[in-house]
C-alpha positions in Angstrom: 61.6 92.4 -211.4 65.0 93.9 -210.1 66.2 96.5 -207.8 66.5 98.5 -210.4 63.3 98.8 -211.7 61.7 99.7 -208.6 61.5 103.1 -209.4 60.0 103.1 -212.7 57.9 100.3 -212.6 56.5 100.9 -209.1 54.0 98.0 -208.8 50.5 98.4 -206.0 50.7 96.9 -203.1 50.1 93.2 -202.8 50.3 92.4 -206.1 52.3 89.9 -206.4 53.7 90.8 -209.6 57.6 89.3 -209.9 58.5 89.8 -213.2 58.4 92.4 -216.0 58.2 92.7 -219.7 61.3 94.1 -221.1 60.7 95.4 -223.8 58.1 93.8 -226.2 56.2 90.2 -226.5 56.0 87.8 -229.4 53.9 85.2 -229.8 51.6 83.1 -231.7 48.0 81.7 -231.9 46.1 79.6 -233.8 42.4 80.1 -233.0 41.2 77.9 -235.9 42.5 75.9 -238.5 42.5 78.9 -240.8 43.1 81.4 -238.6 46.5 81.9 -237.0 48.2 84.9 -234.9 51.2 86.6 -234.7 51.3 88.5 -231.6 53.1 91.9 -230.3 53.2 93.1 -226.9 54.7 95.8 -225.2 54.0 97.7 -221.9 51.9 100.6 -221.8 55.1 103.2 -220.2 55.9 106.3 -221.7 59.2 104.8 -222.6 57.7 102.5 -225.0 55.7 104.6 -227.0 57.8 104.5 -230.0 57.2 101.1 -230.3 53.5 101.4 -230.7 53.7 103.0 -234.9 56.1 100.1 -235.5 53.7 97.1 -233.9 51.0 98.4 -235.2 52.1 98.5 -239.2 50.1 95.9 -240.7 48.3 94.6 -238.0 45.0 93.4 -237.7 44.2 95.4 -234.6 44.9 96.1 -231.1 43.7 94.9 -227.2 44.6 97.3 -224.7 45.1 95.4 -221.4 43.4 97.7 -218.7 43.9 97.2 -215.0 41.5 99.0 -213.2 44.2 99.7 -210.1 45.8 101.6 -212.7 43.6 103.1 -214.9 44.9 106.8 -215.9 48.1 104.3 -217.5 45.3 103.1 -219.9 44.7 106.6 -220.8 47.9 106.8 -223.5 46.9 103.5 -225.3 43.4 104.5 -225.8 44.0 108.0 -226.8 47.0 106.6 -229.4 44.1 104.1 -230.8 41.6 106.8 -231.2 43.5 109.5 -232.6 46.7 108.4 -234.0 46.4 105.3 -235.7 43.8 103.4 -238.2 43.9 100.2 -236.5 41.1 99.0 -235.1 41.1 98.0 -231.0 39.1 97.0 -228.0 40.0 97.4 -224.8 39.8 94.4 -222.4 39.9 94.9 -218.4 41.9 92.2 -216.6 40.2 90.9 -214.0 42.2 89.5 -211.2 41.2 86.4 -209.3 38.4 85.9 -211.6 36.4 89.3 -210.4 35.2 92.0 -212.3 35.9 95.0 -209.7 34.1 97.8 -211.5 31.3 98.2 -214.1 31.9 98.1 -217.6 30.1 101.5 -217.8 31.9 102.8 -215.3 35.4 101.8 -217.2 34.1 103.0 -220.3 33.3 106.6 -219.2 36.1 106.8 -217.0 38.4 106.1 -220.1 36.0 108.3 -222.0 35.4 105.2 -224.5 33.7 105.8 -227.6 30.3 104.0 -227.5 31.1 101.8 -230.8 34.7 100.3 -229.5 34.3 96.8 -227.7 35.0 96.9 -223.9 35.4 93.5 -222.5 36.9 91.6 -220.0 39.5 89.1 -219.7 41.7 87.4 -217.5 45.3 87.5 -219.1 46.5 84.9 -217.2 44.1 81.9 -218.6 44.4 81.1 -221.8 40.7 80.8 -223.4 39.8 84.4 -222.3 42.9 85.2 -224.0 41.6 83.9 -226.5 38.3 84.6 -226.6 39.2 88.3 -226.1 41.5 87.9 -229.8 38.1 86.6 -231.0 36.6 89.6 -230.2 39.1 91.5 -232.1 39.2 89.8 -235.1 35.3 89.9 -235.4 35.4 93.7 -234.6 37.7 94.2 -237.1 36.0 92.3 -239.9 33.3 94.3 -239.3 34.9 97.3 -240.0 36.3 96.1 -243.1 
């Protein structure tokens, strides 16, 4: 995180956040032998919204990454997901320090979730929820195919 950044990406208190995503994440998972990833990432901000059409060309589906000390930024994500694009998405809460700070019915309705989209939780820092929470995905969206 710079100096510079403090006034758009203002960060809650005591979060111990010191760095930033540019722009956009790429990566790449296997989570079986016949099953391998390419990933996209890129921050929820308005000023990255005209990535999301562009990421979301081709892709298998979608996780938005919801922090409950932030929740009305979830609010573009979901609403891009559910009314302006066909791909299929869940919507994971982070949990921080291993805790789950709200109930999932509580997130859901304060997100206005549909009933039918997956809302799970992971921690994006360790790897198998990561993982687990791309499992979910790719199930979800086999079973809408």
């Amino acid at each position: 995180m710079t100096e510079a950044s403090e006034t758009v990406d203002e960060l809650p208190p005591g979060s111990g956040k010191t760095t930033t995503t540019v722009a956009m994440d790429f990566g790449r998972i296997s989570l079986d032998s016949d099953l391998i990833l390419y990933l996209f990432g890129t921050p929820g901000q308005a000023r990255f919204w005209f990535l999301w059409d562009d990421l979301t060309r081709g892709a298998l589906g979608a996780i938005v990454l919801a922090d409950t000390r932030r929740l009305d930024e979830s609010f573009a994500a979901v609403n891009y997901f559910e009314h302006d694009s066909p791909v299929p998405f869940v919507v994971a809460v982070n949990l921080f320090d291993g805790r789950q700070w709200h109930d999932l019915d509580d997130v859901r309705d304060a997100l206005a979730l549909r009933p039918e989209i997956p809302l799970i939780t992971c921690d994006a820092r360790d790897p198998a929820s990561t993982a687990e929470a791309l499992r979910t995905l790719v199930r979800y969206a086999i079973s809408l195919a």
